[in-house]
N, C-alpha and C positions, 0 to 999 in steps of 0.2 A: 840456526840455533833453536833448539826447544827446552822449553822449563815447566814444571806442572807441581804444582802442589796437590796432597789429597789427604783425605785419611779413612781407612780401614778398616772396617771390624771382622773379625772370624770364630764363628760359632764351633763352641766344641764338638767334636767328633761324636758320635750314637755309642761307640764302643767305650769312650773316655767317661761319659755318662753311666753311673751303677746307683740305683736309687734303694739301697742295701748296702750294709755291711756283711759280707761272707766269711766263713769259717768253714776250712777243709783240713782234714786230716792229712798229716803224711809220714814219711815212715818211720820220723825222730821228731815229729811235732808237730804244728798245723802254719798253716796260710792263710793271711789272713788281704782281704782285699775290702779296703775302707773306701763308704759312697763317698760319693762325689755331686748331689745334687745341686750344691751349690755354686757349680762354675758357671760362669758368665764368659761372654765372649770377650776374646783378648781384642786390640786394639793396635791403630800403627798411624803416627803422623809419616808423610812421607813428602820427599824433596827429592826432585830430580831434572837434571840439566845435559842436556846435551849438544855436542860440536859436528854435522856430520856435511860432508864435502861427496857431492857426485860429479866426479872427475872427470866423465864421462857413462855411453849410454850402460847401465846393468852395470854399473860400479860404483863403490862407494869407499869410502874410509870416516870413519868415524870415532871419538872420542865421548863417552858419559861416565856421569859419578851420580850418587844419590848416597841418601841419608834417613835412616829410618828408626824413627824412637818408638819401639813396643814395650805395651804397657800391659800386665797382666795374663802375659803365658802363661799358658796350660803346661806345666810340667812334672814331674814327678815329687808327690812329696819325701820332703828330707829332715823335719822334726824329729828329732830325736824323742820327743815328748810323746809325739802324735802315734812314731810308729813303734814305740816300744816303749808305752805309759806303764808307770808303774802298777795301777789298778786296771788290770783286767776282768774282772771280774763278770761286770756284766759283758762279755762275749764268750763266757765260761772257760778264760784262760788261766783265770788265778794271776796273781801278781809276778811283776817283770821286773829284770834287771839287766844292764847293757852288761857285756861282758868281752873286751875287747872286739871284736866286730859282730859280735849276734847277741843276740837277743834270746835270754834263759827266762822260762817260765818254771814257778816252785812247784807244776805239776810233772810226774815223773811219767817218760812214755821209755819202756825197755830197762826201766830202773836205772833212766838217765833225765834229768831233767830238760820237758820240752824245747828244743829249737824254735823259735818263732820269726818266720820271713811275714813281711808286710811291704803291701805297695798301694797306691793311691796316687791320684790327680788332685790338684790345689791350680788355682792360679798365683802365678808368682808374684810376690810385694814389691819386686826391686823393677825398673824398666831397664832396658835392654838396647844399644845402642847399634846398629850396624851400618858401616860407611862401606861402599863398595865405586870402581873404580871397572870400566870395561870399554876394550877397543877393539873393533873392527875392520877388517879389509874383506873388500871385495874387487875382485877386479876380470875384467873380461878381457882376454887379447886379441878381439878381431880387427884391431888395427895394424895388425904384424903380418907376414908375408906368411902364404899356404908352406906348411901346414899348421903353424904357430899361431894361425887365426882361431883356429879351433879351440887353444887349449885356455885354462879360467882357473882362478882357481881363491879361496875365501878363507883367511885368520882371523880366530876370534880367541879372546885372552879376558880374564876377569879377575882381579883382587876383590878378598869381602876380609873388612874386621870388625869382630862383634867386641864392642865393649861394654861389659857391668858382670855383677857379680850375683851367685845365686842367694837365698837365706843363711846357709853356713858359710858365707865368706868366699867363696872358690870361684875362678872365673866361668862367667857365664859362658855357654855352648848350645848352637842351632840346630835341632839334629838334622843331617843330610846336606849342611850348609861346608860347601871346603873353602878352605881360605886362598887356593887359587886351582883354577881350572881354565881349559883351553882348547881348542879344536882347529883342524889343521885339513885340508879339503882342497883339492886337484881334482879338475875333471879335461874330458875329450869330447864335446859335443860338436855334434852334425845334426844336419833334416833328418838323417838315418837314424844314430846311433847315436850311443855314449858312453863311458866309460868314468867312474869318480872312484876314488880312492878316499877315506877318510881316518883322521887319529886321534883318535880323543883321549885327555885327560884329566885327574880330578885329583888332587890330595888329597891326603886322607879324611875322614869327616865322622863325627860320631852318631851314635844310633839315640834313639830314646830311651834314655835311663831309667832304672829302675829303683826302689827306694834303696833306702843305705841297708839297710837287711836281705835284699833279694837279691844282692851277688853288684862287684862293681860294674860302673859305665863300659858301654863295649864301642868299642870304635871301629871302621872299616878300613884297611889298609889302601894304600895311594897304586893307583894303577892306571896302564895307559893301555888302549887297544886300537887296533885296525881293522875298519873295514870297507868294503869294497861293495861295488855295486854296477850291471851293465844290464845296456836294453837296447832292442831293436827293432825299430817301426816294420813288422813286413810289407803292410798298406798301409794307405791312412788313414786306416778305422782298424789295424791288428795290431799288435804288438806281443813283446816277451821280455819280460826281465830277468836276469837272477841279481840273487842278491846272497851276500858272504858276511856273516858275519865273526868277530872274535878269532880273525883269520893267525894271530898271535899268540892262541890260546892261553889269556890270561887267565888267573883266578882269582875270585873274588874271596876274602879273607878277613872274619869278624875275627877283632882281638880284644883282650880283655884288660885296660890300663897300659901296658907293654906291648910291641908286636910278637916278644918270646914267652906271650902267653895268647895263643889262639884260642877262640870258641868254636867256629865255625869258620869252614873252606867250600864253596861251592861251583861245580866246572860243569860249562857249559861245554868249553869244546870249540869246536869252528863249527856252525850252523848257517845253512842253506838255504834257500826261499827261491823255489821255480814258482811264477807268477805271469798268467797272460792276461790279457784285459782287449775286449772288442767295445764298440762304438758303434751301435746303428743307430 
């Protein structure tokens, strides 16, 4: 049994940092991108315990959970005040008014009244709860008869729940965080050779949002792939592998609130890796 307490800090990112306010044109209005000098590194007490049994040699099974209070995320701001204030004035936008989901400035571009998108970084008021939940197998079977000595093979499975809510009320969201993901691994090993098979997957998980004027939250659709991997010692200083990946040819697939509204679809395809490696 292992248990460990800690706590964390994490300094904003170089890009998250804009020590300026910007204003750029665009084709029905501007954009506008509010600094951010003011962020401080967010924060995480952290609690974690775990149950893990080796069964025997190069095997294990195991049981952990943790718990993790952040305080102070870096995340998108979403003031309605902040990004569509009524006096614009000094960023030379003239004054604002919400208008069902965008933001009109009383300056006219096209002898339409400006559209105005805004985004910015804040740290967030509220903390942020996440309880997660992960089990393990691993197992070797060289204690079965040739040629079932050879074969191994490792399940790995993970629950995470984020609880709290952002500044307007709406449940809080991790970006890149899924609420359950898993992976699935069979191999064939020898002194010579080997042979693993692998399948991973992840629900869906959202991206880092952008302000409430710059179009909504995109999320990444849930998908699972395969792939594979072999190698052959010729000596014992040569070797060769290849390696397979997305052998399922999934696609990865940004959607927008809905999945029957997509942003972005990107295909890799099945991808290959011839690889040798010597030893002197």
């Amino acid at each position: 049994m292992r248990g460990a307490a800690y706590r964390t800090f994490v300094r904003p990112q170089p890009r998250q940092v804009s020590p300026t306010t910007l204003v750029a044109s665009t084709a029905n209005g501007f954009n506008v991108t509010f600094g951010s000098l003011g962020l401080h590194p967010y924060e995480a007490d952290s609690y974690d315990i775990s149950l893990e049994w080796y069964n025997r040699a190069d095997s294990l099974i195991a049981l952990a959970a943790y718990k993790k209070k952040i305080t102070g995320l870096i995340g998108p701001q979403t003031d309605i005040n902040v990004l569509c204030r009524a006096d614009a004035t000094a960023l030379g936008l003239g004054h604002l008014t919400v208008n069902g989901t965008s933001c009109l400035s009383d300056i006219l571009v096209n002898g339409n009244p400006a559209v105005i998108t805004a985004t910015g970084n804040v740290n967030q008021e509220r903390p942020i709860e996440v309880t997660g939940l992960e089990f393990s197998l691993q197992q070797n079977l060289d204690f079965l008869p040739a040629p079932w000595n050879h074969f191994g093979g490792a399940l790995n499975f993970s629950l995470a729940d984020i609880d709290g809510t952002t500044v307007a009320g709406t449940p809080a969201t991790l970006p890149g965080v899924s609420k359950r993901a898993g992976n699935f691994i069979t191999y064939y090993e020898t002194d010579r050779f080997g042979v693993r098979l692998v399948y991973n997957y992840r629900d869906k998980y959202d991206l880092a949002a952008g302000g409430t004027f710059s179009g909504a939250a995109r999320s990444v659709k849930a998908r699972g792939q395969i792939d594979a991997s072999a190698s052959f010692n010729v000596t014992p200083h040569f070797s060769v592998a290849l390696d397979a990946f997305n052998l399922t040819e999934e696609l990865r697939v940004e959607y927008q609130t809905v999945e029957i509204i997509p942003r972005r679809a990107d295909f890799d395809g099945r991808t290959f890796q011839l690889s040798l490696r010597a030893d002197f």
